[in-house]
TORNULO-134840 format. One record per residue: residue number from 1; chain; z, x, y negated of N, C-alpha, C in turn. Coordinates in Angstrom, 3 decimals. Atoms other than C-alpha are relative to their C-alpha. Example, Ala and Ser with C-alpha at 12.3 -4.5 7.8 and 13.67 -1.06 7.14 Angstrom:
BEGIN
(1, 'A', (0.000, 0.890, 1.190), (7.800, 12.300, 4.500), (0.000, 0.900, -1.200)) (2, 'A', (-0.060, -0.820, 1.190), (7.140, 13.670, 1.060), (0.730, -0.770, -1.090)) 
END
This chain:
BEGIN
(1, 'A', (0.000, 0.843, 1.197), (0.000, 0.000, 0.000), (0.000, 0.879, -1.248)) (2, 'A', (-0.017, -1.369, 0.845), (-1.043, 1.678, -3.412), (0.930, -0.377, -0.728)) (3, 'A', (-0.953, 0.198, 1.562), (1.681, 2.334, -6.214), (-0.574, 0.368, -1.250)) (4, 'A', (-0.009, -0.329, 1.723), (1.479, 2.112, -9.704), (1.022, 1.440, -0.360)) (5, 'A', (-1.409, -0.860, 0.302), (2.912, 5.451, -11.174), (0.967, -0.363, -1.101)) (6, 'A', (-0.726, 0.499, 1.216), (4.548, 3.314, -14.159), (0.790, -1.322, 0.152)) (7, 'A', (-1.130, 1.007, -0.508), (6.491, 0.608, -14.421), (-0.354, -1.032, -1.364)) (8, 'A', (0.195, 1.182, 1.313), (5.100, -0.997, -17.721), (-1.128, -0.931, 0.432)) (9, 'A', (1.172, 0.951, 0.259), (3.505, -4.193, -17.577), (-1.887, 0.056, -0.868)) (10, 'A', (1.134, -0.393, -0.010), (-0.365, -3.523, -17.152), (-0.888, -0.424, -1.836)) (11, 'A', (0.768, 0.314, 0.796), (-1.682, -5.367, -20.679), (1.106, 1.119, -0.621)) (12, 'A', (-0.769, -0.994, 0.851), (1.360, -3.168, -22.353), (-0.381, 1.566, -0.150)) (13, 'A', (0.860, -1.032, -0.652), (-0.298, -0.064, -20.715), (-1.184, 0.041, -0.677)) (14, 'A', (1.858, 0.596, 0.376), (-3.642, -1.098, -21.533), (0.181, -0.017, -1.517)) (15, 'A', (-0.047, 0.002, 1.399), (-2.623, -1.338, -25.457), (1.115, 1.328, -0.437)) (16, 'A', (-0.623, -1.516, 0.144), (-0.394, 1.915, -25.373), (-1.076, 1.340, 0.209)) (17, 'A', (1.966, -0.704, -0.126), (-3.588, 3.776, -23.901), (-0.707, 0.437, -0.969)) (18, 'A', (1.039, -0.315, 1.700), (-5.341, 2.949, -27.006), (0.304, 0.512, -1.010)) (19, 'A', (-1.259, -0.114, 0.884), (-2.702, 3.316, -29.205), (0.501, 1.630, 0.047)) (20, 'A', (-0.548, -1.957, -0.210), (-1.931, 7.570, -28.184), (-1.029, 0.237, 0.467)) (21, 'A', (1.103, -0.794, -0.335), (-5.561, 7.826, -27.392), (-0.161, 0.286, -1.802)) (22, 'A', (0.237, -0.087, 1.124), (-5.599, 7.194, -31.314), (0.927, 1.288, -0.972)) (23, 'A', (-0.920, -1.287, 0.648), (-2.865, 9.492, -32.426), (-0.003, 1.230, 0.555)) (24, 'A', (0.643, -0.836, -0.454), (-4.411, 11.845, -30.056), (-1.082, 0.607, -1.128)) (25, 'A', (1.233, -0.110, 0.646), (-7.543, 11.931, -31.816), (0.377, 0.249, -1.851)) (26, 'A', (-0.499, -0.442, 1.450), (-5.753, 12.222, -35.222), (0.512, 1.547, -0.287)) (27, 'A', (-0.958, -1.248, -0.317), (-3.874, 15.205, -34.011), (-0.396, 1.130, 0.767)) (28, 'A', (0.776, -0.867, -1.575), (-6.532, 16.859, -31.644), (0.210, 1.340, -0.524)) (29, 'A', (0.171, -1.546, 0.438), (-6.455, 20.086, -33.751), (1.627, 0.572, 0.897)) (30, 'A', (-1.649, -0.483, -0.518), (-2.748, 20.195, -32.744), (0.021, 0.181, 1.532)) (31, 'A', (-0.090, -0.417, -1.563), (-3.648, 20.140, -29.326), (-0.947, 0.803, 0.440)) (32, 'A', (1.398, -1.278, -0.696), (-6.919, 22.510, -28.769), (1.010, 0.912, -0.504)) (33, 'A', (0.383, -1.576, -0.243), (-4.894, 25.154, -29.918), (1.352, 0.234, 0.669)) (34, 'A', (-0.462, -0.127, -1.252), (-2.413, 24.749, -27.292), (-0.358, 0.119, 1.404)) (35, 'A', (0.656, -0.255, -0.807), (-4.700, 24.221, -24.770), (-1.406, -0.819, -0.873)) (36, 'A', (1.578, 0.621, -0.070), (-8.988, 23.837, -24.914), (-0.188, -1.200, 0.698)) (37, 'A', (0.624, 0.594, -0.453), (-9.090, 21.737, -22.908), (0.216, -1.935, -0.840)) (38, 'A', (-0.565, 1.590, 1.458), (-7.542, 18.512, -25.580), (-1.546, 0.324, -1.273)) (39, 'A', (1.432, -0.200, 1.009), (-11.008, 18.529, -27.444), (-0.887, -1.260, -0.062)) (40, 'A', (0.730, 1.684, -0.195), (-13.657, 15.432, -27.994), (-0.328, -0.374, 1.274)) (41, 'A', (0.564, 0.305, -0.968), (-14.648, 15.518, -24.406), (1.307, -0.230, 0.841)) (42, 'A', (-1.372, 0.357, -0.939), (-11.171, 14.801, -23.241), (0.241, -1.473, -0.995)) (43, 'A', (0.296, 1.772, 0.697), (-11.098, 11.926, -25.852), (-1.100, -1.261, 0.799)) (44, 'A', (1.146, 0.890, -0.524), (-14.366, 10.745, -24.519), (0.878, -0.696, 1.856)) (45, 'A', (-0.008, -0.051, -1.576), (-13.191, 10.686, -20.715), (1.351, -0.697, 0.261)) (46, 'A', (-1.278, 1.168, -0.253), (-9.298, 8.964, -21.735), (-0.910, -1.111, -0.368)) (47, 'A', (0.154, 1.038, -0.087), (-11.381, 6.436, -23.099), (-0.787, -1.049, 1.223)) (48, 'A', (0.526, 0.726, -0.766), (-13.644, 5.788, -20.485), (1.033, -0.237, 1.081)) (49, 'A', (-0.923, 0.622, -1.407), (-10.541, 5.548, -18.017), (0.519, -0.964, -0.560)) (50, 'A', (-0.366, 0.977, 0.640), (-9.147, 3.193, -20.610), (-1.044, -1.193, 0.142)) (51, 'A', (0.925, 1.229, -0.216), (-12.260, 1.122, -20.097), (-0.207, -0.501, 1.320)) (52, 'A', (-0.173, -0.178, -1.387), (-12.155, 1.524, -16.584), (0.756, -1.232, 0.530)) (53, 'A', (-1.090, 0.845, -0.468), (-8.979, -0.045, -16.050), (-0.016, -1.468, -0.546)) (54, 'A', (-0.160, 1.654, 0.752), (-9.381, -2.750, -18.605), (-1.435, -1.193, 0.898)) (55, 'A', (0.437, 0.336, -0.833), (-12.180, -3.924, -16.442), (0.184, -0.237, 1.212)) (56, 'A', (-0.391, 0.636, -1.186), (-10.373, -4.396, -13.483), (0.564, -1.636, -0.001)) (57, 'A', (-0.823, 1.561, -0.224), (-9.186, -8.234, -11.835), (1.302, 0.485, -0.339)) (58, 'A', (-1.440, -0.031, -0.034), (-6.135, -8.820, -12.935), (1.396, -0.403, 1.235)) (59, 'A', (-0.467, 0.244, -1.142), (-3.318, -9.413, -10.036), (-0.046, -1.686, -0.127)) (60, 'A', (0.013, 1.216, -0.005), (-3.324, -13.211, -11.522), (-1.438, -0.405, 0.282)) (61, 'A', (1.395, 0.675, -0.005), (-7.068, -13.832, -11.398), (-0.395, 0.407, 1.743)) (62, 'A', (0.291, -0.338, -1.678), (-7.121, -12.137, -7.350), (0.604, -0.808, 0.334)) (63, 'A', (-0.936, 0.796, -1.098), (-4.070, -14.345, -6.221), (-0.675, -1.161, -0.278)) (64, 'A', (1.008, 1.101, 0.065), (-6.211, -17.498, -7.965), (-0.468, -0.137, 1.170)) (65, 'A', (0.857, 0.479, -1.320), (-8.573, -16.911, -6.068), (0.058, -0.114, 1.561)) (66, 'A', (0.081, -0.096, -1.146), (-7.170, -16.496, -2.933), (0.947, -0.989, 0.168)) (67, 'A', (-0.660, 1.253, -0.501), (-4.987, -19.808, -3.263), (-1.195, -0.925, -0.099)) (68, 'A', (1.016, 0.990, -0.375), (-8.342, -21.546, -3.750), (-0.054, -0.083, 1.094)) (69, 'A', (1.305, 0.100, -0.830), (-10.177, -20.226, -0.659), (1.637, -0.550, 1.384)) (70, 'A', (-1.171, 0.253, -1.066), (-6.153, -21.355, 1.120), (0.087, -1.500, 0.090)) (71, 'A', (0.420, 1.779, 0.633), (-6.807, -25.269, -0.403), (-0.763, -0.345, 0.874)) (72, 'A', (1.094, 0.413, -0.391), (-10.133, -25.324, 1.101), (0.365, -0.023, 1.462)) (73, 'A', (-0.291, -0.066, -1.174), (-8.625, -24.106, 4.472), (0.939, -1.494, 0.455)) (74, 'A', (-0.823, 0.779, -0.223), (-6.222, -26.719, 4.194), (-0.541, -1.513, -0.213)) (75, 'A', (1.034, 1.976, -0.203), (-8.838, -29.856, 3.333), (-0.316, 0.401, 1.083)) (76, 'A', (0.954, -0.223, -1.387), (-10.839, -28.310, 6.295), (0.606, -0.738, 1.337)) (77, 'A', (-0.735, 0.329, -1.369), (-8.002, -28.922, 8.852), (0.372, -1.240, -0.304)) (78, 'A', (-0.524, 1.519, 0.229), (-6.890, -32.286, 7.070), (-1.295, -0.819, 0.352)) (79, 'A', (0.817, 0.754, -0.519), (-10.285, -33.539, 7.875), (-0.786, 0.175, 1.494)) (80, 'A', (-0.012, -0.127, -1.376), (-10.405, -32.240, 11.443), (1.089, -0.415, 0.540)) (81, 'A', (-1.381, 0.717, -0.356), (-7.103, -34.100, 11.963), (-0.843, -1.571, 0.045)) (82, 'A', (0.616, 1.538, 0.694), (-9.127, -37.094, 10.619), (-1.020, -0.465, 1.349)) (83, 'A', (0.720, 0.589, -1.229), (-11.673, -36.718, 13.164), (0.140, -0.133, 1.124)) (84, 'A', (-0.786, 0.202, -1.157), (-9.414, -35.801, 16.034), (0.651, -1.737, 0.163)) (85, 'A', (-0.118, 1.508, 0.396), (-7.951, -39.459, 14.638), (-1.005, -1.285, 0.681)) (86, 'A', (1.028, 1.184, -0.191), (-11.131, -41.019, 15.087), (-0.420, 0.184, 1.729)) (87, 'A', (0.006, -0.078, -1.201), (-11.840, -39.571, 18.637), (1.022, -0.164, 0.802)) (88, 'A', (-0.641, 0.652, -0.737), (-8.481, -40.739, 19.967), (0.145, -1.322, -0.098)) (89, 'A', (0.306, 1.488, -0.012), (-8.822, -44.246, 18.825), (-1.285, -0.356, 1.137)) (90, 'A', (0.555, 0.642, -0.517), (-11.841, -44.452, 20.683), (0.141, 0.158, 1.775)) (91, 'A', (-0.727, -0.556, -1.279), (-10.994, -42.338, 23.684), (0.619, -0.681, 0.682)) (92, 'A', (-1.249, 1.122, -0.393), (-7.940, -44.442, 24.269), (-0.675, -1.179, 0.620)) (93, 'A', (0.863, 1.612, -0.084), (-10.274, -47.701, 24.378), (-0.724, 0.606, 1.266)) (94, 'A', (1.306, -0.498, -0.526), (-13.117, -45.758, 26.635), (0.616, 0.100, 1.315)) (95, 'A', (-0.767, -0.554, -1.300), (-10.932, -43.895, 28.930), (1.566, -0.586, 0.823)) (96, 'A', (-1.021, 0.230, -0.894), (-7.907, -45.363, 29.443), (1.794, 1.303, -0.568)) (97, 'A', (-0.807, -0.767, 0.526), (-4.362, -43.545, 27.596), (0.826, 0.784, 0.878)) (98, 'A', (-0.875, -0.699, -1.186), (-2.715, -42.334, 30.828), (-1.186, 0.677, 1.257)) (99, 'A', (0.524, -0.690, -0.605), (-6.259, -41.117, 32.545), (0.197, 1.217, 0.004)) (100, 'A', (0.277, -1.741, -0.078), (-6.930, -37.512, 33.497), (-1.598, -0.028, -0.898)) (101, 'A', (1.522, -0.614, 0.752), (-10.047, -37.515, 31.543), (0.484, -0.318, -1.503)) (102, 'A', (-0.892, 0.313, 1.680), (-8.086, -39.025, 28.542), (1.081, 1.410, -0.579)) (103, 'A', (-0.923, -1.480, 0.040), (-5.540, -36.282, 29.028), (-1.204, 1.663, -0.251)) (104, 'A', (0.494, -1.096, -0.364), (-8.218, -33.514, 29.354), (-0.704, 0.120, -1.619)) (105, 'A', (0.264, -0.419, 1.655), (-8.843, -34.022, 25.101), (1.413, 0.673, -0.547)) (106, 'A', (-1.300, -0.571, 0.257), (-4.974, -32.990, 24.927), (0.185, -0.595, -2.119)) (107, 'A', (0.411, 0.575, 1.652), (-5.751, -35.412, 21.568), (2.106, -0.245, -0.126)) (108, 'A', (-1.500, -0.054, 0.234), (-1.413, -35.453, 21.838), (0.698, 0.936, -0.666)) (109, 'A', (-0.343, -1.623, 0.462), (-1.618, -31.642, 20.771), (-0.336, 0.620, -1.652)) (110, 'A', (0.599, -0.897, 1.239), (-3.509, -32.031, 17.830), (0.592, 0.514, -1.093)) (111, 'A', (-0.780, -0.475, 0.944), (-1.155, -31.522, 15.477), (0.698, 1.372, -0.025)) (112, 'A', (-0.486, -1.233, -0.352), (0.478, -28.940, 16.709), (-0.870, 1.104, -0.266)) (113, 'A', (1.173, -0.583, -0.192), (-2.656, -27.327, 17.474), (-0.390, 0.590, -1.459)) (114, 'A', (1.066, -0.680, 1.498), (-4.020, -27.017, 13.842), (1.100, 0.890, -0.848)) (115, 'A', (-0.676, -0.725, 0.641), (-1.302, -24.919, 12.977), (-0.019, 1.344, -0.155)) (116, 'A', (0.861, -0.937, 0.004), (-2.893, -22.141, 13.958), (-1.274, -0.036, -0.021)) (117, 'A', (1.307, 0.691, 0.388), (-6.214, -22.323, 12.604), (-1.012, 0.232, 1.011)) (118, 'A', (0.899, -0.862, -0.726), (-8.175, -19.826, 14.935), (0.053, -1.373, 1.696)) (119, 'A', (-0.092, 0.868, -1.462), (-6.673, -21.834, 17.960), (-0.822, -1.675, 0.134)) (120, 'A', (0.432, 1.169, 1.144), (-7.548, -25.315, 15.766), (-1.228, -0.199, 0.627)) (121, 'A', (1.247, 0.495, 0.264), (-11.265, -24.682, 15.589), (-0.431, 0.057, 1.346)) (122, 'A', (0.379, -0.028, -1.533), (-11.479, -23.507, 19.542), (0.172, -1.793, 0.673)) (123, 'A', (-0.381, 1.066, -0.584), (-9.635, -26.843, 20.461), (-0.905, -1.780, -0.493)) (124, 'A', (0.636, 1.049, 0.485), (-11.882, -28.976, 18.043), (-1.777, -0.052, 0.863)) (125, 'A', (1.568, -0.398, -0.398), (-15.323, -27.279, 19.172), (-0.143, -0.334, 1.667)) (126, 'A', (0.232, 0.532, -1.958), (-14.190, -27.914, 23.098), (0.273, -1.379, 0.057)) (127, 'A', (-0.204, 1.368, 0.233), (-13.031, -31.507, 22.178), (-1.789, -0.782, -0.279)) (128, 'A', (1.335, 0.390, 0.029), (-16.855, -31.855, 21.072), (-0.788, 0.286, 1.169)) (129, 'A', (0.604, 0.075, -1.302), (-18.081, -30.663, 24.369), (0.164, -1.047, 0.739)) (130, 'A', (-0.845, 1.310, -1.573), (-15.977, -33.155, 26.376), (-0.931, -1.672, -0.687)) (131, 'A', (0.255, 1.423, 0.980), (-17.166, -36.037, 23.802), (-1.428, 0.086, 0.578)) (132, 'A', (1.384, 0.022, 0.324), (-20.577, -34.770, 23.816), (-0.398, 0.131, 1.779)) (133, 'A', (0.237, 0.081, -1.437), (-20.790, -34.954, 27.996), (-0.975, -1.106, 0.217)) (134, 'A', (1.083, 1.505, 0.264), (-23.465, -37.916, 28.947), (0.698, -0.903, 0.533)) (135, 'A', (-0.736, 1.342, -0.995), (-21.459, -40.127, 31.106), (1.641, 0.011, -1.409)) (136, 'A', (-1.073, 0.681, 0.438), (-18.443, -39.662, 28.359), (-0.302, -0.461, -1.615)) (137, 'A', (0.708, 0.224, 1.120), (-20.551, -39.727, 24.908), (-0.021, -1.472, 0.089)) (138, 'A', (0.370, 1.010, -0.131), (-21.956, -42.930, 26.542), (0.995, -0.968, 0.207)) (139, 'A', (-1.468, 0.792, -0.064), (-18.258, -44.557, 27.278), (0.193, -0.224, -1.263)) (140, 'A', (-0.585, -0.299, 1.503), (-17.192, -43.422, 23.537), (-1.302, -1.122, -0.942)) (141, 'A', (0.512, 1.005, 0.863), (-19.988, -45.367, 22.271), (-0.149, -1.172, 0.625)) (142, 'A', (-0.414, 1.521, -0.896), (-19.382, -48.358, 24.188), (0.858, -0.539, -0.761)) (143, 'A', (-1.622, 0.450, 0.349), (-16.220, -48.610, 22.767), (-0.294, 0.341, -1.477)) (144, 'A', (0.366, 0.102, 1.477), (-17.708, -48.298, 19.066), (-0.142, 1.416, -1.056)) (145, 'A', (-0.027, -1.461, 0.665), (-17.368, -44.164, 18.257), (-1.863, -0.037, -0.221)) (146, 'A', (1.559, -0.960, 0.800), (-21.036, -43.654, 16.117), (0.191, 1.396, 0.929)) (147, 'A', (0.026, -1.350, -0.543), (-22.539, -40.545, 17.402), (0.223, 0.906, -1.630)) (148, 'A', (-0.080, -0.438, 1.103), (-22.535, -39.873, 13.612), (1.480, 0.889, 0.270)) (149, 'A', (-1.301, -0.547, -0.016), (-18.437, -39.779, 14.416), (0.076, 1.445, 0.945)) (150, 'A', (0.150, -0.752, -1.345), (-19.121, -38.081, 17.735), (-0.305, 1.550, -0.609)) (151, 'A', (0.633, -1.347, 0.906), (-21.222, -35.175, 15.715), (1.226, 0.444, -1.065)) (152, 'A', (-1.184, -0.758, 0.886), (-18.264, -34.765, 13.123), (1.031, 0.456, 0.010)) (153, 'A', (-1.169, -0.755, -1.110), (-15.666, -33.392, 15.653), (-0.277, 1.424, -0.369)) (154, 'A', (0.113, -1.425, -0.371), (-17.670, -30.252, 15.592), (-0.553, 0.492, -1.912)) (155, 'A', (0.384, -0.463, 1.391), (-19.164, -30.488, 12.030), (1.273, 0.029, -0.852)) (156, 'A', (-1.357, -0.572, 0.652), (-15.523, -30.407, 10.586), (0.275, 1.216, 0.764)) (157, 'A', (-0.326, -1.319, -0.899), (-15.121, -27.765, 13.348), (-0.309, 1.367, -0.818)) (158, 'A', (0.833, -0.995, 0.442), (-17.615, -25.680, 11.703), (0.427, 0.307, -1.621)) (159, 'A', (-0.560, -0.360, 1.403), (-16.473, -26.145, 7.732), (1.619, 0.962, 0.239)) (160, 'A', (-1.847, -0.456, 0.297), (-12.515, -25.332, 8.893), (-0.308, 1.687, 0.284)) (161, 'A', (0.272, -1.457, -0.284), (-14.280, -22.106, 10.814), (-0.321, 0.901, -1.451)) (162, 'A', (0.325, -0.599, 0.978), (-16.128, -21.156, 7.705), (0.989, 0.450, -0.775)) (163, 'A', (-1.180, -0.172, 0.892), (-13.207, -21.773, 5.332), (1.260, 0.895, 0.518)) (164, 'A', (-1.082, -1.511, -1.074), (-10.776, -19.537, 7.675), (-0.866, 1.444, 0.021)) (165, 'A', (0.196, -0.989, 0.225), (-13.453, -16.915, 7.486), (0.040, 0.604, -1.573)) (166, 'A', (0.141, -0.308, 1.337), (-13.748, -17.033, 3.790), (1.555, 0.243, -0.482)) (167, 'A', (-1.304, -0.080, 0.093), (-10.122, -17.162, 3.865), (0.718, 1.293, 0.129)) (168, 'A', (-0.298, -0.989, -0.454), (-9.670, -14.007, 5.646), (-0.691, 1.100, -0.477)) (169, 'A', (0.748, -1.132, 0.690), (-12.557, -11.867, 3.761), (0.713, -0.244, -0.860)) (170, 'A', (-0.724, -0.124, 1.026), (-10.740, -13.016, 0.755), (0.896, 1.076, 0.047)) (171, 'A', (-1.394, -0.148, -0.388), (-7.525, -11.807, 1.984), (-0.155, 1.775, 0.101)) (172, 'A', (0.256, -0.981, -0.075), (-9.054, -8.332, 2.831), (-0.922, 0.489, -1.060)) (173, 'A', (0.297, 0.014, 1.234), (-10.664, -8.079, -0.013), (0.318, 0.192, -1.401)) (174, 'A', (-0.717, -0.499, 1.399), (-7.962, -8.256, -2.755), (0.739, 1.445, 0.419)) (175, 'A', (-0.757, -1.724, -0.304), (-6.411, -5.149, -0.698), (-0.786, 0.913, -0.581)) (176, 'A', (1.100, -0.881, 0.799), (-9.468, -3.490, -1.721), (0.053, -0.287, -1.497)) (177, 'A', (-0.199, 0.453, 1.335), (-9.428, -5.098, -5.048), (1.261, 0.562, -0.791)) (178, 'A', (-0.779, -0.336, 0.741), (-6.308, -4.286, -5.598), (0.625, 1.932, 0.258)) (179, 'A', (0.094, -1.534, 0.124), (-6.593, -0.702, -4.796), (-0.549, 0.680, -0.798)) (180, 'A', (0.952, -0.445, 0.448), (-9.253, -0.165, -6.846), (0.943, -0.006, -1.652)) (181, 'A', (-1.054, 0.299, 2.047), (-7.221, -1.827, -9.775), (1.338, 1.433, -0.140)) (182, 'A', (-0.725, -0.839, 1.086), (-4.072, 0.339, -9.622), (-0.389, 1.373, 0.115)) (183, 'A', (0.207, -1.606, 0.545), (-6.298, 3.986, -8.930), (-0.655, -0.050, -1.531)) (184, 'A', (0.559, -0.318, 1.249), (-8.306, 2.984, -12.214), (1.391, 0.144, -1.004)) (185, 'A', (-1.853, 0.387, 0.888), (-4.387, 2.039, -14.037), (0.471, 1.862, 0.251)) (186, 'A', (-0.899, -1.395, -0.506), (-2.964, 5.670, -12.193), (-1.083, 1.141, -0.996)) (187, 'A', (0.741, -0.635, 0.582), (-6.051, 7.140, -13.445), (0.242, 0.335, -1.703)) (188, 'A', (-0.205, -0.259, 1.146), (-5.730, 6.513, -16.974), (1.399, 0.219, -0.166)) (189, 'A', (-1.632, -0.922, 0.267), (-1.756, 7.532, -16.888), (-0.066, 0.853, 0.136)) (190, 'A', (-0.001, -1.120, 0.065), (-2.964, 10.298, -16.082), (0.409, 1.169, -1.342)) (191, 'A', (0.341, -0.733, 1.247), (-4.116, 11.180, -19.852), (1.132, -0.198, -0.805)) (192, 'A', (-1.218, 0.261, 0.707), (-0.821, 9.315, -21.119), (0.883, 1.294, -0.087)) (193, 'A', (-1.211, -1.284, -0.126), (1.517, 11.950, -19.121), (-0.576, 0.837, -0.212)) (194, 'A', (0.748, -1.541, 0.542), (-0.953, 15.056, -19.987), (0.427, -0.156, -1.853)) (195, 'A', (-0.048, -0.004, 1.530), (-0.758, 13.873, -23.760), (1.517, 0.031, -0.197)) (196, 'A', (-1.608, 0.044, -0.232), (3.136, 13.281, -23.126), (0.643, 1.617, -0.256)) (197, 'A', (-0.465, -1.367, -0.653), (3.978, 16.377, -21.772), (-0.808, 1.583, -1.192)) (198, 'A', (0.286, -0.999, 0.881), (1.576, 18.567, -24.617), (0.709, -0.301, -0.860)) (199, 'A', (-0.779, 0.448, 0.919), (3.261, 16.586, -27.354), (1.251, 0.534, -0.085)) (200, 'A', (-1.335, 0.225, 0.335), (6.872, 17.467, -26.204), (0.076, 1.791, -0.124)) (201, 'A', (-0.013, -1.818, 0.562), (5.629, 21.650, -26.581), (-0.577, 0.173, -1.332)) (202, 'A', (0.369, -0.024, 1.479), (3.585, 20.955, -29.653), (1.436, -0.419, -0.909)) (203, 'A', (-0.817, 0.974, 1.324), (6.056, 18.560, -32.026), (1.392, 0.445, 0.627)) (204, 'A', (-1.295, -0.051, -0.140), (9.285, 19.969, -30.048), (1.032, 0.384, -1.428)) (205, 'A', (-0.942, -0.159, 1.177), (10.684, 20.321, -33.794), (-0.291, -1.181, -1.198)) (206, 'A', (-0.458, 0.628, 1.370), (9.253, 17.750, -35.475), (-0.134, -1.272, 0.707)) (207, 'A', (-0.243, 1.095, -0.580), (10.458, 14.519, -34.187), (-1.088, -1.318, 0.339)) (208, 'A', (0.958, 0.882, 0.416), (8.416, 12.183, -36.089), (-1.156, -0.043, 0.664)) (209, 'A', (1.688, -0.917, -0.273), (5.117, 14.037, -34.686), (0.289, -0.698, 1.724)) (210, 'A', (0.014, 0.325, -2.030), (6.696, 13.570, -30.645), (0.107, -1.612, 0.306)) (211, 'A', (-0.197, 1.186, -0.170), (7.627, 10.147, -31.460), (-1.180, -0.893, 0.438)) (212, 'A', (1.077, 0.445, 0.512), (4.379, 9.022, -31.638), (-0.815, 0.496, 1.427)) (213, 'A', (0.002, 0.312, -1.194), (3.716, 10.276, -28.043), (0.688, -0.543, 1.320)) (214, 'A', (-1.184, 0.644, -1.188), (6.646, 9.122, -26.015), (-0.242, -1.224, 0.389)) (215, 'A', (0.109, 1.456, -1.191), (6.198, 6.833, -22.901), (1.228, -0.646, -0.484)) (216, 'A', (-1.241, 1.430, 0.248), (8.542, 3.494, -23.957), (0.520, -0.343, 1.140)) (217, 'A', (-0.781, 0.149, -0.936), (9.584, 3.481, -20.582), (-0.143, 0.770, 1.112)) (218, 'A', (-0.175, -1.171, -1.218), (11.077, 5.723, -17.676), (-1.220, -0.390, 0.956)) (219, 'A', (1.156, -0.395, -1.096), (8.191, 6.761, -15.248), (0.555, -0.565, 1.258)) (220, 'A', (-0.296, 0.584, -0.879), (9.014, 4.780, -12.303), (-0.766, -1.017, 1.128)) (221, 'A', (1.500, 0.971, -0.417), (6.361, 3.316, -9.387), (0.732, -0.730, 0.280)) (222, 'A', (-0.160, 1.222, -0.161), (5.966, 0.271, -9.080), (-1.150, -0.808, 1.434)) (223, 'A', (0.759, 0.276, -1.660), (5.028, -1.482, -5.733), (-0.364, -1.166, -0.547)) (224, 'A', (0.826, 1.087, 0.454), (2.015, -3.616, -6.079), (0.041, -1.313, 1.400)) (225, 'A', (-0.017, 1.175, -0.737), (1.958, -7.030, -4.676), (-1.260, -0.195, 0.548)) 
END
């Protein structure tokens, strides 16, 4: 899991950045002749990590999205409940509530069943086999199940599958996402603590001068969610 090396709230970061890239750039003479390497091309290169980062998702706009694609999972299975619904009403009528062929939809389980989703869509997609048999299709519509209904056992089958995969790329996805976010964030602290740390050998006498680089809060990682 990556850490943040700071502990300040990322937009606070993100406007401190700018803020001692600027009093950098006021002061650069004061720092080339401590070291060369504090010159315009070290300006150029904090800002582009400053742009960097400010272009990343934010942790609120990744978790969004990944309580959407958890919604969608959760209509998916509420309307494969619906159709499990509709294939034991007719079932019941067709087959008989205490047969072995009535029993062999385990339509008693479904609930249970959709609680794990993976297990869910197996138990919906073999529930459409049994339906979709010719001698039991032809019972089920005897007894008033549309094949329309018959067909939407497996076509909810197929949305809850989708929505569980989209669910799960999501899910692997903000890990990446959010790796990416705090090396660009670590990245630009970099130039903070380099500018930090010249500041406190340059201005070590004149207060005013160091003030004006000092991190506002102890260096401390922070474990990303």
């Amino acid at each position: 899991m990556k850490l943040r090396d700071f502990r300040i709230e990322d937009p606070d970061v993100l406007q401190f950045a700018r803020v001692i890239r600027q009093h950098f750039i006021n002061n650069m003479a004061d720092f080339t002749l401590l070291d060369s390497v504090f010159n315009a091309g070290y300006s150029t290169s904090f800002l582009n990590a400053i742009t960097s980062a400010e272009g990343q998702a934010t942790d609120e706009t990744t978790l969004d999205g990944q309580q959407v694609l958890t919604a969608y999972v959760d209509v998916a299975t509420a309307n494969c409940l619906k159709a499990t619904g509709d294939l034991r009403y007719y079932a019941e009528k067709a087959f008989g509530g205490k047969s072995a062929l009535y029993k062999s939809f385990s339509l008693n389980r479904a609930w249970k069943v959709s609680q794990t989703t993976g297990n869910f869509i197996v138990y919906m997609k073999v529930n459409h086999k049994l339906a979709t048999v010719a001698a039991n299709q032809a019972a089920l519509i005897a007894q008033g199940m549309t094949l329309a209904k018959i067909t939407n056992i497996k076509t909810t089958a197929d949305a809850l599958d989708l929505a569980e995969q989209n669910h799960e790329l999501g899910k692997r996805q903000r890990l990446s996402t959010t790796a990416t976010r705090v090396d660009a964030f670590n990245a630009m602290w970099v130039f903070i603590s380099q500018l930090n740390a010249a500041a406190r050998v340059i201005y070590r006498e004149v207060p005013e001068k160091l003030g004006l680089f000092r991190i506002p809060y102890k260096k401390r990682k922070k474990k990303e969610i």
